[in-house]
N, C-alpha and C positions, 0 to 999 in steps of 0.2 A: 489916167495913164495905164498902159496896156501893161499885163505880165514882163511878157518881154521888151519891154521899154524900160521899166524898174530893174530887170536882172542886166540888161547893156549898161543904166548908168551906171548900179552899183561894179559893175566890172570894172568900169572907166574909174573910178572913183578908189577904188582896191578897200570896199567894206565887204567885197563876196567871199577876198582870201581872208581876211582880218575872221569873218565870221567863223570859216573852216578850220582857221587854225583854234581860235579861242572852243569848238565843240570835240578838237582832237584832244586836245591839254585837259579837257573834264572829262572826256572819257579814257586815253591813254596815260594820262601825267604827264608831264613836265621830260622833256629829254634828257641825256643821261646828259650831255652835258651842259646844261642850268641845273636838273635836278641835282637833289640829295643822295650820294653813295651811302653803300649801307655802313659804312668804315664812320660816314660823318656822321648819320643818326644815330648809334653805336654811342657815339665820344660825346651828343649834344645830351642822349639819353642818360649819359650816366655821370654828365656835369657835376661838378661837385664845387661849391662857393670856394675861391681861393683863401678866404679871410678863414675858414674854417681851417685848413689842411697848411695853412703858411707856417712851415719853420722858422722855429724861434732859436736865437745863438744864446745860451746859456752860459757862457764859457767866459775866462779872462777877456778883456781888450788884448789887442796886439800893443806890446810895448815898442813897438817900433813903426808907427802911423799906419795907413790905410793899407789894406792889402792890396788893392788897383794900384798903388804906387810905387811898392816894394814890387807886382806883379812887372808892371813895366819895364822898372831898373831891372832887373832878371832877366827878362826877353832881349836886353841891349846888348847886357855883360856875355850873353849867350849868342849873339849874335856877332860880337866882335870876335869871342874866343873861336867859332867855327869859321872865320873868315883867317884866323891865323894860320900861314903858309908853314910856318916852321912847326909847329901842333902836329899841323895834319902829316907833317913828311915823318917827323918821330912815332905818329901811331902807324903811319905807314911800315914803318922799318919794326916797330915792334918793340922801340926803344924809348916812348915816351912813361917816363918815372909817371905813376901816380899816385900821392902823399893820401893814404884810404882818412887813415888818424884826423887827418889836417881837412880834410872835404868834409868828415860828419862833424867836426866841429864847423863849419861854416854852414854846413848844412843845417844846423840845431841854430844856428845866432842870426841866418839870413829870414828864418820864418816859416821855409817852405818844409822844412822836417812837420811842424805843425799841422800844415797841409797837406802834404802828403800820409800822415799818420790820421787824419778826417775822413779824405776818401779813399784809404783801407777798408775804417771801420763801417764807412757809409755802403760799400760795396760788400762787407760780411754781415751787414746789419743792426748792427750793431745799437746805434740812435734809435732805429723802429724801434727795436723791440725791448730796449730798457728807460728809453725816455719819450717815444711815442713822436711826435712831433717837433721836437726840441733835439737839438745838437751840441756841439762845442768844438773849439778847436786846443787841444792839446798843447798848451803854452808850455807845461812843465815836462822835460824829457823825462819819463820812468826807467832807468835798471834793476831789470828784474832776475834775479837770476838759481835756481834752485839746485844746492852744491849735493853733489858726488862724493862717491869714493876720492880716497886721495885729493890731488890740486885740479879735478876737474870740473864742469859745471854745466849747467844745461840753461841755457837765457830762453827768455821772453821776449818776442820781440812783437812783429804785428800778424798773427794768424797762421805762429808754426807750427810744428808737429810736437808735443811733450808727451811722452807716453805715462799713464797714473805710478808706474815702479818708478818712475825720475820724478815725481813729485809727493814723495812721500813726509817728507819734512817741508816746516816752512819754507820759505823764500827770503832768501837777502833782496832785499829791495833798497836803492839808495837814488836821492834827487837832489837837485840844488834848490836851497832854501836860506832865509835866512835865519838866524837864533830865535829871532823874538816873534816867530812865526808860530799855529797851529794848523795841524794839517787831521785828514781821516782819510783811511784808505780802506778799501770792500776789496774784495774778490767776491767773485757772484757769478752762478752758471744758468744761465738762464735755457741748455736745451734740456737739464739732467731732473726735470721733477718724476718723479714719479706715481702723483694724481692727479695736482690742479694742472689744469693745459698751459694755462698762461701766468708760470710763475715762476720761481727761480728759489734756488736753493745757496745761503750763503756761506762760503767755505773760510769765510777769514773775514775779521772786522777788527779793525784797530782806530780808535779814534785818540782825540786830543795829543797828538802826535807833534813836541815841541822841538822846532825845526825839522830837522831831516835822520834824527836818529827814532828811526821804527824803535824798538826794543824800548822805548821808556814811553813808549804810548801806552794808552787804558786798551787793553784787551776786552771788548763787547762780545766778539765771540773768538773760541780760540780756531785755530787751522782745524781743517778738517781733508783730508788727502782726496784727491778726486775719485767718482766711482761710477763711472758708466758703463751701464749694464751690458754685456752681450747682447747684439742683435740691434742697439740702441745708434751703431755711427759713432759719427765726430759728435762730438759736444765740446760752446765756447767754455774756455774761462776767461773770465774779463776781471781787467786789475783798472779801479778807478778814482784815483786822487783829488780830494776836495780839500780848497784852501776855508780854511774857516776864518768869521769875520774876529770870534771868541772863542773861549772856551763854551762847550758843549755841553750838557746834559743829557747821556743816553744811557740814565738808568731804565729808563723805559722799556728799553732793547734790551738790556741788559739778561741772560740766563743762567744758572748756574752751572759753574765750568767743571768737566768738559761736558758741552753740550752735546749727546750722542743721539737724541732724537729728532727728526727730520723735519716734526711739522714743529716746532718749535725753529730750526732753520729755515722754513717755509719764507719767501722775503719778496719783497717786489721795491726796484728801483724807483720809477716813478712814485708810489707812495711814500717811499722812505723820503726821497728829493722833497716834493711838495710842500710837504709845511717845514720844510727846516731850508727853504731856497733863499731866504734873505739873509740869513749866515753861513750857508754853505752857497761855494763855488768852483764847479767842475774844474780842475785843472791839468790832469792827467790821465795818462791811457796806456794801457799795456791787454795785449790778450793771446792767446795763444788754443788750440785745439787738442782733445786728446781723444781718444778713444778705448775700448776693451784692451785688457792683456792677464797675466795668471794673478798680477797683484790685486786686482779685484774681489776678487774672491777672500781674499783675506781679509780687504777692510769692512766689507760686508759681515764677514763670523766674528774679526779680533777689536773692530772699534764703533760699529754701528751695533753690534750684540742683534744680526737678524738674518734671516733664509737672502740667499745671493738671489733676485730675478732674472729670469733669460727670456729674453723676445725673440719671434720668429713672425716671418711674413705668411702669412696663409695665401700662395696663389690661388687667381680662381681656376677654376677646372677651363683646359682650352675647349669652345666650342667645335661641335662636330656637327652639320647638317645630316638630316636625314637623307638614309638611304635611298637614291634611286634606281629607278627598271633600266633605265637608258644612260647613263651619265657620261656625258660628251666632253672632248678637248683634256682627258685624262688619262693613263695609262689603267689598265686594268689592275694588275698588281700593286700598283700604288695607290688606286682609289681603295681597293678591299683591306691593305694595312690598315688604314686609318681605324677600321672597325673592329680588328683586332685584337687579341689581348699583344700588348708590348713584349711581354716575356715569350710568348709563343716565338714574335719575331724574330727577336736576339737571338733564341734558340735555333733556328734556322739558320739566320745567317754566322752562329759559331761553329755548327755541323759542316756548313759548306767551307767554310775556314780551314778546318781541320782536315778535311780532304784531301787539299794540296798543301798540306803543311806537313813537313818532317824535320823534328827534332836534331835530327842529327846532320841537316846538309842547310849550311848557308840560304838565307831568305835572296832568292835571286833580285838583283837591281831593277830599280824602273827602267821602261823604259823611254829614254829623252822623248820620240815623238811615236805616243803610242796610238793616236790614230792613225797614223800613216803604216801601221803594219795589218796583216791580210788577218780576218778575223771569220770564224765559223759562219755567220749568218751570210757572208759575203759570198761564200762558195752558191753558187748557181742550182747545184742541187737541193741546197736546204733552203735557199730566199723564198721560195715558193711555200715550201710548207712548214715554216718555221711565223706563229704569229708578230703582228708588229707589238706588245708589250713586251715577247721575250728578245725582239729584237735590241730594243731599246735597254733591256736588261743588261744583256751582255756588252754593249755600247760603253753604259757606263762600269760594268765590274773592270775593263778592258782600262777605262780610262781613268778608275781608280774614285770615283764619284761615288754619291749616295753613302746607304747605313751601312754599305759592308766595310769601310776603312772603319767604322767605329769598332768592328770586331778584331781590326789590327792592331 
């Protein structure tokens, strides 16, 4: 059979394209679309076994069946109350009563407070970063609240603001429980260490806590007032209630009170959890943020007995490209500041300030549309011999732009 007799049938036959396509796919790859994005090779690269990284619930049961079934009845009861004509004409008018008292109790007894108060703490972090992989959901509501001068008080709720002068003193804390119950409850900051990176410092520990009256618990460690350093941000404090199966034994923990040394405080959730998890169970949640203010300093000198630390961010220096002969698509004036000393600059443009400035007559008003008025480079005589950087100079002094408002 001839050359071109072999290349006719394979034509007829469609092994000639079969062939072309299979030598484009080994030398071009696979088209984008059968190929692999690089978004998918990315996510296949950095697979991770699910069995490894699976959350685990640590927490109470729900005393009230499945959540997919309370979830359901919720979506109904919610479904009918927004289909109510008389609802929507009273929120309409601005006159529908809402009983606040009567909703967070329903709120706390329908399950979803539980829920809701999980992914707070899931969205502030809270599970990463004290129990790792493991979760819970908050069956016991905590009142937390840290009293004031006089009849006022400053509560705990789920990630608000408590400044360290509003938490100087302990906290009233009170839950529903029953008598013949033990409970232990931590306060714990897990952003405030100040050597190990991933640890936590613990400002309060109370265990063997017989039903709901804090105050006749074993004191493990006593209060210690928050203290985050200048320069250091928010930092959590997380309040977290475990039902206990027994009474406990944490002479272990135990230091001699008041404990004012830090790495003696030094604490990590997950280790404390771990070997005490079959008699302890997460039950409650409270947390709230705080940051610098002047009381810090004091608990630093009057109850830590040590020097206050201040942090500060070291920017890097902005880069500056070398200088070029030619440098295109830039103003002259504006390229040569950049190389500058800054202070020189300022100094020029407060000279030029000062020029048209006088103390004793009213700063004239802007004006509303200050392009639209007749400006020196404009005049006929000077456009010719006035360059285009100082045109563009006076453009913006004109319209109030660039580093000379800084000197106003």
């Amino acid at each position: 059979m001839s050359v071109r007799l072999l290349h006719l049938s394979q034509k007829a036959l469609g092994f000639s394209n079969l062939l072309v396509s299979r030598n484009a796919i080994r030398m071009l790859g696979a088209p984008p679309e059968e190929g692999r994005s690089l978004q998918r090779k990315m996510k296949e690269y950095k697979k991770i076994d699910e069995e490894l990284i699976r959350r685990v619930d640590i927490g109470l049961p729900s005393p009230r069946g499945k959540d997919r079934t309370l979830a359901s009845e919720r979506a109904k009861i919610l479904a009918k109350v927004k289909k109510d004509p008389e609802m929507e004409r009273l929120a309409r008018l601005k006159k529908l009563d809402v009983p606040l008292d009567k909703i967070e109790v329903e709120w706390e007894e329908s399950g979803l407070a539980s829920l809701h108060i999980k992914q707070i703490a899931d969205h502030y972090g809270i599970f990463d970063h004290l129990f790792g992989y493991a979760y819970f959901y908050p069956r016991i509501m905590l009142d937390v609240e840290f009293a004031q001068e006089g009849d006022k008080a400053v509560p705990v709720y789920r990630g608000n603001i408590v400044k360290p002068r509003e938490a100087q003193k302990p906290p009233q804390v009170s839950f529903k429980a029953e008598k013949d119950t033990l409970w232990t409850l931590v306060l714990t900051n897990p952003d405030g260490h100040l050597i190990e990176e991933n640890a936590e410092y613990v400002h309060w520990f109370i265990g063997n806590i017989p039903g709901n009256d804090v105050s006749k618990g074993e004191v493990i460690f006593d209060y210690l007032p928050p203290f985050p350093p200048a320069g250091t941000g928010y930092q959590r404090l997380v309040f977290i209630l475990y039902k206990q199966e027994g009474k406990v034994d944490y002479s272990s923990l135990k230091k001699p009170l008041p404990c004012i040394d830090l790495t003696q405080r030094t604490f990590k959730t997950l280790d404390f959890y771990q070997p005490r998890q079959d008699f302890l169970t997460p039950a409650g949640l409270a947390f709230c943020q705080t940051d610098y203010d002047y009381s810090v300093k004091s608990t630093f000198h009057n109850v830590l007995k040590i020097k206050e630390p201040k942090y500060e961010y070291d920017f890097p220096e902005h880069y500056i490209a070398p200088q070029k002969w030619f440098p295109n698509k830039v103003a002259f004036n504006v390229y040569l500041d950049r190389y500058r000393d800054p202070c020189e600059i300022n100094k020029e443009y407060i000279v030029d300030r000062l020029k048209t400035y006088d103390p004793f007559q009213k700063e004239k008003k802007k004006l509303k549309f200050p392009a639209a008025q007749k400006l020196l480079w404009r005049d006929l005589e000077l456009k010719g011999k006035m360059p285009t950087w100082l045109q563009r100079k006076k453009i913006f002094d004109s319209m109030g732009w660039g580093r000379i408002n800084d000197s106003k």
